[in-house]
C-alpha positions as CSV (number, residue, x, y, z in Angstrom):
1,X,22.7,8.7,-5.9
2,X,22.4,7.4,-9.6
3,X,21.9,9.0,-12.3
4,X,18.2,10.2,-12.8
5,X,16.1,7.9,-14.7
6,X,14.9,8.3,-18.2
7,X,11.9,5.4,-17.9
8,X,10.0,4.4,-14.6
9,X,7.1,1.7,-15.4
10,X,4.6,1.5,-13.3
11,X,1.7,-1.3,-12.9
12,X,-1.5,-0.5,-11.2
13,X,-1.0,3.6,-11.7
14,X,-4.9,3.9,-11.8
15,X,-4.9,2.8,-8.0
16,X,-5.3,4.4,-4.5
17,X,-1.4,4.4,-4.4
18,X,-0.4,5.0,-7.7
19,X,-1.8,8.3,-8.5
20,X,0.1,9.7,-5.9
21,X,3.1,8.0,-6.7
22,X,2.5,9.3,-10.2
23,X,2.4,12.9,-9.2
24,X,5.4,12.3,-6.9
25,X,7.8,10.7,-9.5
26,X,6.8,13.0,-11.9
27,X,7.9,16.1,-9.6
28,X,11.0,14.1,-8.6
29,X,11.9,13.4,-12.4
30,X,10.4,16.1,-14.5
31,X,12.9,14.7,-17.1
32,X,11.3,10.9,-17.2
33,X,9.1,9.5,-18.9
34,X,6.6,7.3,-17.0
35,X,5.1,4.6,-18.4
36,X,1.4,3.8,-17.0
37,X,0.0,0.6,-19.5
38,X,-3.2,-1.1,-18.5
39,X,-2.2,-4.3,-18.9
40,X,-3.3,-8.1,-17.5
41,X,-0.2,-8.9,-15.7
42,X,-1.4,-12.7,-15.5
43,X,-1.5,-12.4,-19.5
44,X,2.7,-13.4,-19.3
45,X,2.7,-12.5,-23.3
46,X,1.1,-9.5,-23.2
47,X,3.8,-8.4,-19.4
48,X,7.2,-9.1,-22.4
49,X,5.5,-7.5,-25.4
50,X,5.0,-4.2,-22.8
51,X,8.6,-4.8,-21.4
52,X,9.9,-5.5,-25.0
53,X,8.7,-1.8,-26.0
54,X,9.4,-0.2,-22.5
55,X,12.7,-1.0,-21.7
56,X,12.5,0.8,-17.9
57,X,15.3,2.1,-16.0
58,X,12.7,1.3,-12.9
59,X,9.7,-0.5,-12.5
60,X,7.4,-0.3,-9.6
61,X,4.8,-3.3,-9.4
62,X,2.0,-2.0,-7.5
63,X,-1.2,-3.9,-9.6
64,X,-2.8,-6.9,-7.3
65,X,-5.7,-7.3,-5.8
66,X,-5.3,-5.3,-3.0
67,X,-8.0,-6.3,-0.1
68,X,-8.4,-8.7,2.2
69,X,-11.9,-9.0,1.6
70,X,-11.5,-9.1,-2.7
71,X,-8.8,-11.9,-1.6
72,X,-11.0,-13.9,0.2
73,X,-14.1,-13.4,-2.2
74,X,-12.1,-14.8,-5.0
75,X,-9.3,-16.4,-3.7
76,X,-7.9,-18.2,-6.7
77,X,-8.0,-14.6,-9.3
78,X,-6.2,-13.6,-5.7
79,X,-3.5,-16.4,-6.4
80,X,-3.2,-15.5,-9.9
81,X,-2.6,-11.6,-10.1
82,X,-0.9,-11.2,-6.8
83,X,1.5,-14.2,-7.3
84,X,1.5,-15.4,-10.7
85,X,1.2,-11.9,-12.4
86,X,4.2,-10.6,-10.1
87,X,6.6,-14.2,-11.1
88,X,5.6,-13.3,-15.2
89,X,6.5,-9.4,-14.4
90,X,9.9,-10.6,-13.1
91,X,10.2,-13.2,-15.9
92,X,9.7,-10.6,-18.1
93,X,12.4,-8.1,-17.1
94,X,15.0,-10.5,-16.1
95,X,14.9,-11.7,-20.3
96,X,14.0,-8.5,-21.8
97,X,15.4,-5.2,-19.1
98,X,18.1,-7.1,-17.4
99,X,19.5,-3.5,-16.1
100,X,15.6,-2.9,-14.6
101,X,15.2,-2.3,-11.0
102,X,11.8,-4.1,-9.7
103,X,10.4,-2.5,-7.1
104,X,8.0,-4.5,-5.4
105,X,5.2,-3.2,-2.9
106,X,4.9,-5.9,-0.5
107,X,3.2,-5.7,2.7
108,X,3.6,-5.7,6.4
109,X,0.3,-7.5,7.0
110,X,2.5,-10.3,5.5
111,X,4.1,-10.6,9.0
112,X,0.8,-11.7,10.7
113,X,0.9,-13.7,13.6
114,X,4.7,-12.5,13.9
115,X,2.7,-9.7,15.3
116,X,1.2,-11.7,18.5
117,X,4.1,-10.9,21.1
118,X,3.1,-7.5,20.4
119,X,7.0,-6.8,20.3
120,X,7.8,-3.6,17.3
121,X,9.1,-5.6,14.0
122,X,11.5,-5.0,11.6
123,X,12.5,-7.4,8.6
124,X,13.6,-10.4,9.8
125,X,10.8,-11.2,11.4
126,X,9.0,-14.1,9.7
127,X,6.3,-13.9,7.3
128,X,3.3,-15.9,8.7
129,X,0.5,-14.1,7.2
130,X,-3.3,-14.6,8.6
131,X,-5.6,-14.2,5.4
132,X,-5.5,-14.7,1.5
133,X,-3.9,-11.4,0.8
134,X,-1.2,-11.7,3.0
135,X,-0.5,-15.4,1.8
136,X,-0.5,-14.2,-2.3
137,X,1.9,-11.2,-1.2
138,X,4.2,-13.0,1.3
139,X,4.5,-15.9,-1.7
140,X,5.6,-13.4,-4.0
141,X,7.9,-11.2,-2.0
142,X,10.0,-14.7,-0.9
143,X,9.7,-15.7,-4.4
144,X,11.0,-12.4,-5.8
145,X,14.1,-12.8,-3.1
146,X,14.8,-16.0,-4.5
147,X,15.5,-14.3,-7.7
148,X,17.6,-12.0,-6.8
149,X,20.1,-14.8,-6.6
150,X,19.2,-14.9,-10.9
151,X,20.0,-11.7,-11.0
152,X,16.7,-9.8,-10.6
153,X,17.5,-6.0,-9.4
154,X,14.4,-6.3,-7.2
155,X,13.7,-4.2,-3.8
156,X,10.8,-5.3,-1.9
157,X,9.0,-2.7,0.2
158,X,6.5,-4.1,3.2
159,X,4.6,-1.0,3.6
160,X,2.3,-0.8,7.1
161,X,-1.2,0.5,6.7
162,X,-1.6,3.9,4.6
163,X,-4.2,6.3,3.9
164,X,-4.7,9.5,2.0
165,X,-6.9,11.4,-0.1
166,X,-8.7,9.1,-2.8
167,X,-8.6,6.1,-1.0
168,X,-12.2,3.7,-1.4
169,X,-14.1,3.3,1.3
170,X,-12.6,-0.6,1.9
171,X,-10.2,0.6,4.2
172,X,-10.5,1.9,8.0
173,X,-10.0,5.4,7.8
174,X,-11.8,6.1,4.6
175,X,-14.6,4.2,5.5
176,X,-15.1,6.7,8.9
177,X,-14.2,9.6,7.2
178,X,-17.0,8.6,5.1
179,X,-19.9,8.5,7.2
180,X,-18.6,11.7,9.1
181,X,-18.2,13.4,6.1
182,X,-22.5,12.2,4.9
183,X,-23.5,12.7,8.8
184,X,-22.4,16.3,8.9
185,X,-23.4,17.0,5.6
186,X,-27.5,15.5,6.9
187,X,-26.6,13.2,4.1
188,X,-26.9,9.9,6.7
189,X,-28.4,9.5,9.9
190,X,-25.7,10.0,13.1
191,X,-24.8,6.3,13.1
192,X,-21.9,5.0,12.6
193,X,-21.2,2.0,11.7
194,X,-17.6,0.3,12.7
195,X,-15.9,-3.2,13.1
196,X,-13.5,-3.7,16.3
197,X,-12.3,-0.3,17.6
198,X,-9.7,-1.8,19.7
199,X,-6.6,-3.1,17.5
200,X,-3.8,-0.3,17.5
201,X,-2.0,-0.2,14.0
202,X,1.0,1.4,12.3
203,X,-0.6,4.3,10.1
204,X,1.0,6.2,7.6
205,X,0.5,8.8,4.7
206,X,0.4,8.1,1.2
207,X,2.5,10.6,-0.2
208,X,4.9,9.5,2.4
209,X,4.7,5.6,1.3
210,X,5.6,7.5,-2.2
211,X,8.3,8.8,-1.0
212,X,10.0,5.5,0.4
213,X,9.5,4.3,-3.3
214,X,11.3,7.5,-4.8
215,X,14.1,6.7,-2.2
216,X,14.4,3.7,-3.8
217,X,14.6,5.0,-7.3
218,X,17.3,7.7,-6.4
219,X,19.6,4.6,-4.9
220,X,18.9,1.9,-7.4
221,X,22.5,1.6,-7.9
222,X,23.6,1.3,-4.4
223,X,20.3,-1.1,-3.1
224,X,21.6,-5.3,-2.7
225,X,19.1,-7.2,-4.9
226,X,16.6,-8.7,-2.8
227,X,16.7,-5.9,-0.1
228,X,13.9,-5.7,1.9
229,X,12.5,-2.4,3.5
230,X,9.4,-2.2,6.7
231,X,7.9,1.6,5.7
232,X,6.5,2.4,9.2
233,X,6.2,5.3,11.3
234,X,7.3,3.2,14.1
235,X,3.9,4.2,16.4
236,X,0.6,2.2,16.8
237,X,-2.7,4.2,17.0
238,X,-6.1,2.7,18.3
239,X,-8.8,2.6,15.5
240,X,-11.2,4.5,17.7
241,X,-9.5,7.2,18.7
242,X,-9.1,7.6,14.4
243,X,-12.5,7.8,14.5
244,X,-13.1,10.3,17.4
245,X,-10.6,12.2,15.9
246,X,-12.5,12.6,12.5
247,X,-16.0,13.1,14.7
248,X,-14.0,16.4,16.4
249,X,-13.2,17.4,13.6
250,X,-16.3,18.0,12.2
251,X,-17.8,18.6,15.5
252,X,-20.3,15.6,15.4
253,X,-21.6,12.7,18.2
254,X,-22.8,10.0,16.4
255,X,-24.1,6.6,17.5
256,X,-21.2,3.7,16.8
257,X,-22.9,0.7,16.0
258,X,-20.8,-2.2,15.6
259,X,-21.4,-4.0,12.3
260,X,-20.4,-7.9,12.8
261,X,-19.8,-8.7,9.0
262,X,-16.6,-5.7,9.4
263,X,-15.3,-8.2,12.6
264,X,-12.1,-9.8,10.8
265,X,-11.8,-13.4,13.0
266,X,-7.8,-13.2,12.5
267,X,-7.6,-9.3,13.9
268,X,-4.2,-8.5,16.5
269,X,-5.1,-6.2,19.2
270,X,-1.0,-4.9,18.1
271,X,1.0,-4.5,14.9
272,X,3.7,-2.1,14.1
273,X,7.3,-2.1,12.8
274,X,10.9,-0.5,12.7
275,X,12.3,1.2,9.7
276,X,15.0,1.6,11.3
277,X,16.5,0.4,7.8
278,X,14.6,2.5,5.7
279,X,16.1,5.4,7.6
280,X,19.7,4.3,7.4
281,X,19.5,3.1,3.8
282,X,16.9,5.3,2.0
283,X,17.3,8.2,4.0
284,X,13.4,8.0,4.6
285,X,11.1,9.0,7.1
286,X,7.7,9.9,7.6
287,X,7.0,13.6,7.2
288,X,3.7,14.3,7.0
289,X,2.0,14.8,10.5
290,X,-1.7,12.1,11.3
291,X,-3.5,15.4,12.0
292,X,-2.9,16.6,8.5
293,X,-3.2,12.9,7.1
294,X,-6.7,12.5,9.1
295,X,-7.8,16.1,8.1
296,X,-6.7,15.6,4.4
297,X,-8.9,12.2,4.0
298,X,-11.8,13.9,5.5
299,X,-11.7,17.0,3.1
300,X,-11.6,14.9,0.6
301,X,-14.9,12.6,1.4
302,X,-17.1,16.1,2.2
303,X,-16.3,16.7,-1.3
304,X,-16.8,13.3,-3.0
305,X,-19.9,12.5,-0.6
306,X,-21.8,15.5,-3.3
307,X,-22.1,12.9,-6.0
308,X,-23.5,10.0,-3.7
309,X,-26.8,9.6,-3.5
310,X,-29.0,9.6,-0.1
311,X,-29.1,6.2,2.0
312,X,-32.2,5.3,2.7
């Protein structure tokens, strides 16, 4: 293990993700200090004045735009943050924290049509992404990996879908937990309204995710620039039995209407991966069970659902 660190920068702390990781750094490294600046990371002046002053034993880039659908709405800000702001973040550290370890959250929906055999991937399965998102990420991961040959102390992480408490209704399993939560509360009528219920994806926890990028804190000495890590519980679950499972658990039977504007035109019926390296390397794996992940989301939208108003 090395040493503990003394400074972890983190980009896009005020996200989904990174108030978890927040809270799990800080418990890892009560000793730390973490550095959470707002910052434009397309702004490349304003990225080396903050790295000037920082001068990170870690940094882990989590700030993009993180939808599929913000992607597509605005591809070319897309383009911009998710790729251009990540190239003038490693810029940046590569003159001004040499000794820095980038940690870079990737994603597996980078993998794409990869996914089509349906076959269980790990990382050297080609990138061959299916939307905006996916293109802007798998650009920057391949471009980051390319550095690493300039000497950039980068990891990149290709995370498969996670969810947790705090997460915006954009994504699957906060959006049903949702409209449970507003049905059982008489806050909605009992219909529910859903894309395709039929792909089976790779779920994990968020506080687990965390964890993979603690892992690679605690072995930045040790990691070969430019490694590459799947975070993946390694089992594919069907979107509607998510949501029957979240209708159970509130004890509800609610129309499902399907919605055509949430039908993605590029969705797999299969995607999930192997982290078989993540185990060997990181000493990771997911802990936290789906019943407590699917019970934790939903406690937390019964509360937030109070300061909603009614749908009419």
């Amino acid at each position: 293990m090395a040493p503990p660190p003394r400074r972890i920068l983190i980009t896009g702390a005020a996200g989904f993700v990174g108030r978890h990781l927040t809270k799990s750094l800080a418990a890892a490294y009560p000793d730390a200090t973490l550095l959470t600046p707002t910052i434009d990371v397309t702004d490349s002046a304003e990225v080396s004045a903050m790295l000037r002053s920082a001068s990170p034993d870690s940094c882990i880039h989590l700030a993009a735009i993180s939808t599929i659908a913000a992607a597509q709405q605005d591809q070319d800000r897309a383009w911009q943050v998710n790729l251009l702001g990540t190239l003038s973040l490693a810029h940046a550290i590569l003159r001004y924290a040499p000794e820095c370890q980038l940690i870079f959250a990737s994603t597996a929906d980078a993998y794409g049509a990869s996914f089509e055999p349906g076959a269980k991937l790990d990382e050297r399965a080609p990138l061959a992404p299916l939307n905006t998102y996916s293109a802007t990420k798998a650009a920057a991961d391949l471009a980051l990996g390319s550095m690493a040959r300039q000497g950039l102390r980068v990891v990149r992480l290709r995370p498969f879908n996670h969810t947790g408490p705090g997460q915006t209704a954009q994504f699957v399993v906060a959006a049903f937990a949702r409209q449970v939560a507003r049905i059982a509360a008489g806050r909605q009528p009992p219909v529910l309204e859903v894309g395709n219920l039929e792909p089976r994806r790779d779920f994990l926890d968020v506080r687990d995710v965390c964890a993979a990028y603690t892992a690679c804190v605690d072995r930045r000495d040790i990691l070969v620039p430019g490694a590459i890590f799947n975070i993946a519980s390694g089992e594919a679950k069907r979107i509607g039995d998510i949501l029957l499972a979240l209708q159970e658990l509130v004890g509800i039977s609610a129309e499902v209407r399907v919605d055509q504007s949430r039908i993605r035109t590029t969705d797999l019926p299969l995607a999930h991966g192997d982290a078989t390296q993540a185990r060997t390397v990181l000493g990771w794996t997911p802990t936290t069970p789906w019943s407590q992940t699917v019970q934790d989301v939903l406690s937390d939208w019964r509360r937030r659902i109070d300061t909603e108003p009614d749908e009419n």
